[in-house]
N, C-alpha and C positions, 0 to 999 in steps of 0.2 A: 452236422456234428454237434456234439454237445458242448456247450457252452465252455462248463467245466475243462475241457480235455485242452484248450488253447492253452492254458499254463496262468491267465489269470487269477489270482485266488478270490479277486473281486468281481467276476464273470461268472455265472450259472446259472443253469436254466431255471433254477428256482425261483429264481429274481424277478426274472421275466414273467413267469406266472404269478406271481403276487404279489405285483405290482398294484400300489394303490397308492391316496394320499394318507392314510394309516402307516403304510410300511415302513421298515426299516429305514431309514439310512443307511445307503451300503460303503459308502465312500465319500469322505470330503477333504478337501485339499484345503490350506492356507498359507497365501505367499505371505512369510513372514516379513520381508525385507526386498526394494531391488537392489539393493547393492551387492556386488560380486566382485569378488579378487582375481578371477581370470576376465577377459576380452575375447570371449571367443567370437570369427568372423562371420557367422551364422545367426547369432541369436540377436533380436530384434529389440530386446528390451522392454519395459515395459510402457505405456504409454504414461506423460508426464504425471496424467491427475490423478493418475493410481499408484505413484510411487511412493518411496519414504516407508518409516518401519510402522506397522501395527502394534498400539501400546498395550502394555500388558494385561491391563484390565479390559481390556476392548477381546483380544484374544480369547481372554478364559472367559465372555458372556459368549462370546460365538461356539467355542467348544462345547458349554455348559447346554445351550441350545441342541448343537447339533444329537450331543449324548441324549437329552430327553424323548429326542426320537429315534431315539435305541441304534445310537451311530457305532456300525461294525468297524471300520475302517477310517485314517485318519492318514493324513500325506502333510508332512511342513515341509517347503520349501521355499525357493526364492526368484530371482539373486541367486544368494548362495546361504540358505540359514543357518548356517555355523557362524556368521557375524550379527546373529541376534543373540542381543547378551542374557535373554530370559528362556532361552531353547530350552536346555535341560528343566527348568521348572515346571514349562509346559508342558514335556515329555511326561513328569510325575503325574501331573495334572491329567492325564489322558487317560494313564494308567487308574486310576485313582476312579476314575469315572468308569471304570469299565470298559473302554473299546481295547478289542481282542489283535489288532495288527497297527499301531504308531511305524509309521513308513517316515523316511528322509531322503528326501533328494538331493544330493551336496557332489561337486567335484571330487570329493575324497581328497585335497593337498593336507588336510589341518593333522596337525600333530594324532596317531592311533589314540596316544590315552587318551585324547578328545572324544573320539568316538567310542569306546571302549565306557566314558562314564557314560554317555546315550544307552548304552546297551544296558548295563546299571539300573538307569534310569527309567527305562519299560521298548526304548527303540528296539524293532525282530526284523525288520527290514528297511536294507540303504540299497537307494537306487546310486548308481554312481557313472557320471558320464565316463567315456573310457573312446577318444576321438582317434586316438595312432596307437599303433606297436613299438615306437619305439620314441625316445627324447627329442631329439632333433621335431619329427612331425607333433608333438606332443604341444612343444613351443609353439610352434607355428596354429593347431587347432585351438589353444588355449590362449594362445594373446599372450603368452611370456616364453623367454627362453632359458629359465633355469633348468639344468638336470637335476637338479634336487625334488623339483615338482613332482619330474616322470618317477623318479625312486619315490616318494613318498607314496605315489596313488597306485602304484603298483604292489607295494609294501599291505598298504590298507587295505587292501581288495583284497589281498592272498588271507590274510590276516583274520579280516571279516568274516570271510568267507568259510570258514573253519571254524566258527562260532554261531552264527544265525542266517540268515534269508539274504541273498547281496544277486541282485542283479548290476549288468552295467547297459547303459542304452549307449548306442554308438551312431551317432548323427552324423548321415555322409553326402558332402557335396564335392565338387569337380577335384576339391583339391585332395582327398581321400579316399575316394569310393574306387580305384584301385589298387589300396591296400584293404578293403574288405575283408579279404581270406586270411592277411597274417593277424589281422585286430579280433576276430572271430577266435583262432586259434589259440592268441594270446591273452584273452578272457577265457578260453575254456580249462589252458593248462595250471590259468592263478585260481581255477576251482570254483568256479560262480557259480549260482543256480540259473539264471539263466541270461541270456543274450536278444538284445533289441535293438537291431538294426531298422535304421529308417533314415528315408530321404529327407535335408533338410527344407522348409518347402518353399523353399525361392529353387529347387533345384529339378521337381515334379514329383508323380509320382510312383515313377517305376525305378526297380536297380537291376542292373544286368549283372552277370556274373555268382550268384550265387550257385549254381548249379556245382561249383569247384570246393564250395562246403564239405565235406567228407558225411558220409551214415553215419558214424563212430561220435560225433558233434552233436548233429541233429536229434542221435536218438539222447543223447545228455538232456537236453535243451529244449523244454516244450516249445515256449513262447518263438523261439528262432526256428523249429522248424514248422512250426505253422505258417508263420509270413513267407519262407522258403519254398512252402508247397503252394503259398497262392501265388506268389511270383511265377513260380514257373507254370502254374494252369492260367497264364494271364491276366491276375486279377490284379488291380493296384491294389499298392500298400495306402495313398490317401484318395479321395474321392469319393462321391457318391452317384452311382449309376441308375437310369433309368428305371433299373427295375428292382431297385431297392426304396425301401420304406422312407416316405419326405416327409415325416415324422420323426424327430429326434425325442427320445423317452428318459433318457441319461438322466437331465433337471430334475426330476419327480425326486427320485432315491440320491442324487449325488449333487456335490454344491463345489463351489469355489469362488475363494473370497481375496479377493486384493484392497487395499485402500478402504473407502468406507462401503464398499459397491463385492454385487456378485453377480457372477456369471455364467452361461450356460454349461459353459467345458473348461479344462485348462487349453486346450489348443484356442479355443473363441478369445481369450484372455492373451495371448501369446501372438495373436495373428490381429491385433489394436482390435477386438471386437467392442463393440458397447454392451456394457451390463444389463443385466437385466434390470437391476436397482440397487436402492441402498441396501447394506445390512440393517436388521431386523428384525420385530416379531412375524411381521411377514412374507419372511422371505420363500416359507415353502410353498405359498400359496404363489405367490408371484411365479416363482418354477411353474409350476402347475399348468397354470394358465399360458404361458411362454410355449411350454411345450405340446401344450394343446391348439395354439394358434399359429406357431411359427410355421411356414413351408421352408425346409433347408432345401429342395430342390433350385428355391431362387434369391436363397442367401451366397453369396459368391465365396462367405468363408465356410459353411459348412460342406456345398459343392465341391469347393474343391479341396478342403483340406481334411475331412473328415476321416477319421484311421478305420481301417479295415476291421479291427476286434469290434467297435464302437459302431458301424453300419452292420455286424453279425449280429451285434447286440439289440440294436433296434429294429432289423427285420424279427427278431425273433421275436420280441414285443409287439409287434403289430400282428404277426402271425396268430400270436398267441389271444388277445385283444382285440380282434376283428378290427385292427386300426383303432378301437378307442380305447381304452386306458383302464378297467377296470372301476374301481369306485372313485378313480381321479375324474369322471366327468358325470 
């Protein structure tokens, strides 16, 4: 299939074809902050030396970098970065530069007009977690138990969603992955563009029951039903299999930056990976060469946690590259 057709807008086969150390930037992330207002019982934190907020001036040279080599794509998150108090400036900041999609990934609790000036501000896409269908489980996935929460993030979603790009990602372990089907439901009726179900990965990497999904969903919903169709042709949602490329290419065109240090992926970053190195003038080159030498076949976190879009992406690169890299080697 084509790249394109998964529902990423940051996925295409063109990517993969012209791929070099020239190209684009297609995507780069920056954890603003670890601090967060929910405790959810899943998510690992980040590791100590890479916590604490990145100051504002340190921000806009990384962004200022990224943009010089023509960065499409831009992702702030956290923690939770709606507790960095220079968001919205760096949202302008991005705009201002040119990059054509400023993404946020946030719990959605904070007051709409918060979000609402992001949009303002140049924000066209909020990812938002969305862990229960209803208050009671809401408390319980987020490590608080107000209803005010579930009413807010429910509010905001419906909201968002009726003005720009809102996906929500729904991370499910023992204590939820049998409500799957109402959490599905209840993202598709608050009118999302799309739904990202995935296992948390202390939990592996297959979900049973999606089959109860309805067509009428699936066809709404690229992203969710691509993962849907490789579940049920038994392919994991994380892993990487023998006869998939042990070459990860992601580095070259896509970055991610915590602390003073960056990293191969968000998931490397999220699963205590070590960096590849400091931020930089060097940073793309340091990619470069990482991704030209790493075997993820006998890294134990890209073996096993690597997402299904992100091993399509890299077979398709190697396919395309005869396993090497165009003018990256």
């Amino acid at each position: 299939m084509k790249l394109q057709d998964i529902g990423f807008y940051t996925l295409c086969d063109e990517r993969t074809q012209n791929l070099s150390d020239t190209s684009p930037m297609w995507r780069c992330e920056m954890i603003l902050t670890d601090r967060c207002n929910f405790d959810c019982p899943y998510c690992r934190g980040i590791r100590s030396e890479f916590q604490g907020d990145i100051p504002y001036d340190r921000a806009l040279d990384i962004l200022i970098q990224w943009a010089y080599q023509g960065l499409k794509n831009v992702r702030f998150s956290g923690g939770e970065p709606m507790l960095c108090p220079y968001l919205k400036i760096l949202v302008e900041d991005a705009q201002l530069l040119g990059i054509e999609r400023i993404a946020l990934s946030t719990n959605g609790s904070f007051p709409l007009a918060k979000y609402l000036e992001l949009v303002d501000a140049g924000v066209n896409d909020f990812s938002i977690s969305l862990d229960a269908c209803c208050a009671a489980e809401c408390g319980k996935m987020a490590g608080c138990n107000k209803a005010s929460t579930w009413e807010t993030l429910s509010y905001n979603i419906q909201e968002l969603s009726k003005i720009t790009y809102v996906t929500v990602g729904v991370v499910l372990t023992d204590d939820n992955v049998d409500q799957m089907k109402g959490i599905v439901e209840y993202a598709h009726n608050l009118g999302v563009s799309d739904i990202r179900v995935i296992p948390a990965a202390q939990e592996g990497n297959m979900l049973a029951g999606v089959e109860v999904i309805s067509q009428e969903i699936l066809d709404a919903h690229p992203i969710l039903a691509y993962r849907v169709a490789n579940i049920l042709a038994g392919k994991p949602v994380r892993s990487i299999q023998e006869y998939d490329s042990n070459r990860c290419y992601i580095p070259i065109d896509d970055s991610v930056v915590a602390g003073n240090d960056h990293f191969p992926c968000i998931i490397y970053m999220r699963e205590q990976g070590d960096p590849i190195g400091q931020i930089g003038p060097n940073m793309r080159q340091e990619r470069i060469e990482w991704s030209e030498n790493h075997d993820t076949y006998s890294d134990p976190i890209c073996r096993k946690n690597c997402l299904d879009v992100c091993v399509e992406h890299n077979n398709k690169c190697a396919a395309h590259h005869n396993r090497g890299c165009g003018g990256c080697s």
